[in-house]
C-alpha positions in Angstrom: 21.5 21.5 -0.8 19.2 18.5 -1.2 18.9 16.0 -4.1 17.1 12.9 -5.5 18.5 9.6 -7.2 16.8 7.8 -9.7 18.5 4.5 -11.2 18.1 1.1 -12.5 19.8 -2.3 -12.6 23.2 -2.7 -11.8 23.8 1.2 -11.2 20.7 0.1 -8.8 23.0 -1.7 -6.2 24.9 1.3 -6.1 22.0 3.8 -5.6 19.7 1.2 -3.3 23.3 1.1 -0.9 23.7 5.1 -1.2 20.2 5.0 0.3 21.0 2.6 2.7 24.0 4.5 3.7 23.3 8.1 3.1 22.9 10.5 6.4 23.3 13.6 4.1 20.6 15.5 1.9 18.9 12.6 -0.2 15.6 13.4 -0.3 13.8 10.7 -2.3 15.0 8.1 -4.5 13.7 6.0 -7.8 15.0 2.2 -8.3 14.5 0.6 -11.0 15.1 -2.9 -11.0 17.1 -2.8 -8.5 19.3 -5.5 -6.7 18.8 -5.9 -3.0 19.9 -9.2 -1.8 22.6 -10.8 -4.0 22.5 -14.1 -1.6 18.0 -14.3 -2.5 18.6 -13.5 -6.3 21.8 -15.7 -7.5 19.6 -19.0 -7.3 17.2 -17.2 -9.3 18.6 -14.7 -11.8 19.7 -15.8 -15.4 23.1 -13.9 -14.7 24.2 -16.1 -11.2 28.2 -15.1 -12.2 27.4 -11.6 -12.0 26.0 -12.0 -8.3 29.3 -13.8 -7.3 31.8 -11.2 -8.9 30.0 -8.6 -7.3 30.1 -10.2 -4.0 33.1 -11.8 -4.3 32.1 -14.4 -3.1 31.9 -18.1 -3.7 28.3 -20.3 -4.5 28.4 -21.2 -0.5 29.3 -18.0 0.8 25.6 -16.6 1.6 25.9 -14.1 3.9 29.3 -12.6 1.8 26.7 -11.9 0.2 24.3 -10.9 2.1 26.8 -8.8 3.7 27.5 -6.5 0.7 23.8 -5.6 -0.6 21.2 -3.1 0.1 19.2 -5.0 2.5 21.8 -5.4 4.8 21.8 -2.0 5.3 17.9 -1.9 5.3 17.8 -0.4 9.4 19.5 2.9 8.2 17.2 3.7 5.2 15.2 7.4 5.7 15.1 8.4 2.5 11.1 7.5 0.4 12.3 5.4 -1.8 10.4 4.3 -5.2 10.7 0.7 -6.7 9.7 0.3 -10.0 10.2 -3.5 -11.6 8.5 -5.6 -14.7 6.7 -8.8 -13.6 8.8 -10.9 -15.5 11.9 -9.8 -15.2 14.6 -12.7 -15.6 18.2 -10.7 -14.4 16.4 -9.0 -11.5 13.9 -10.6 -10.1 10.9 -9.0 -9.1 11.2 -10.4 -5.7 13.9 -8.3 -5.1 12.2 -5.5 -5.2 9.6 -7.1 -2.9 12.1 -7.5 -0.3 13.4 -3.9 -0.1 9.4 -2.8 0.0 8.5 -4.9 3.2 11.1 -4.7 4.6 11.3 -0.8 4.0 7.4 -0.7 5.3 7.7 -2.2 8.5 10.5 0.0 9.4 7.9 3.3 8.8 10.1 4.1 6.0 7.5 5.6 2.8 8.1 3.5 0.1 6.1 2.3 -3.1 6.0 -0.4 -5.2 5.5 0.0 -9.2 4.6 -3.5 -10.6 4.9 -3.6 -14.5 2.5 -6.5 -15.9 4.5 -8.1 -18.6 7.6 -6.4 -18.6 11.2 -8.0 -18.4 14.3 -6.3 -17.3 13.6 -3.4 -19.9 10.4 -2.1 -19.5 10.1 -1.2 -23.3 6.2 -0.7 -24.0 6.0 2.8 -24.7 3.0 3.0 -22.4 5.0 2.0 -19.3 7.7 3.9 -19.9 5.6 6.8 -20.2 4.7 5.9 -16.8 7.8 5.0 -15.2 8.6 8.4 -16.0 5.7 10.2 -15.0 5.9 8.2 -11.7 9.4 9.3 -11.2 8.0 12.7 -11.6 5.4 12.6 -9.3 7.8 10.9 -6.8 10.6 14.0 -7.0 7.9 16.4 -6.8 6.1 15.1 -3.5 9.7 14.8 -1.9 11.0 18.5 -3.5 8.3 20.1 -1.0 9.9 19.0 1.8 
């Protein structure tokens, strides 16, 4: 029937291109942390090697990588999609999650964005995971109706 992804960092890629991509029963989807534009974060992210394996690609090769992430893919999105990120997150930036939001927005696509004051790449204060997990919740729920 229908289903909902949730995910986070690296399994994020994957996920954020399944809801790229998908044209099947995806009904809402949860990223956390999630990758969206390998060529915006491997000038910025404190694992740059990662970004080039992924892409295959070289340190000149932009839209390599641009090519293979999430945003590329952005026109096809449906699917609500949550983003949930810390604010100081080193190996993801936050921006990335920016991008996907704006760029999900102006396309009429419902999207939020979940900004985690003081959190890195693990959002580890009990208190926030407590509400990463409620959000995700809330976010299933609101999409199971449909």
């Amino acid at each position: 029937d229908h289903f909902q992804r949730c995910c986070s960092t690296t399994h994020g890629i994957r996920r954020a291109v399944v809801s790229t991509q998908s044209t099947g029963p995806l009904r809402s989807a949860v990223l956390r942390n999630p990758v969206i534009n390998i060529a915006t974060m491997v000038g910025s992210t404190d694992i740059p090697d990662w970004c080039l394996f992924e892409a295959g690609a070289e340190w000149h090769e932009f839209q390599k990588m641009f090519a293979c992430s999430p945003i590329a893919h952005v026109d096809k999105v449906k699917t609500p999609v949550l983003l949930q990120v810390g604010t100081v997150d080193h190996r993801v930036p936050p921006k990335q999650s920016f991008e996907f939001f704006y760029a999900l927005r102006e396309r009429g696509v419902e999207t939020d964005l979940k900004l985690y004051k003081g959190e890195r790449h693990a959002i580890l204060k009990p208190c926030m995971e407590a509400d990463t997990t409620l959000n995700t919740l809330l976010w299933f729920e609101k999409f199971n109706q449909r």
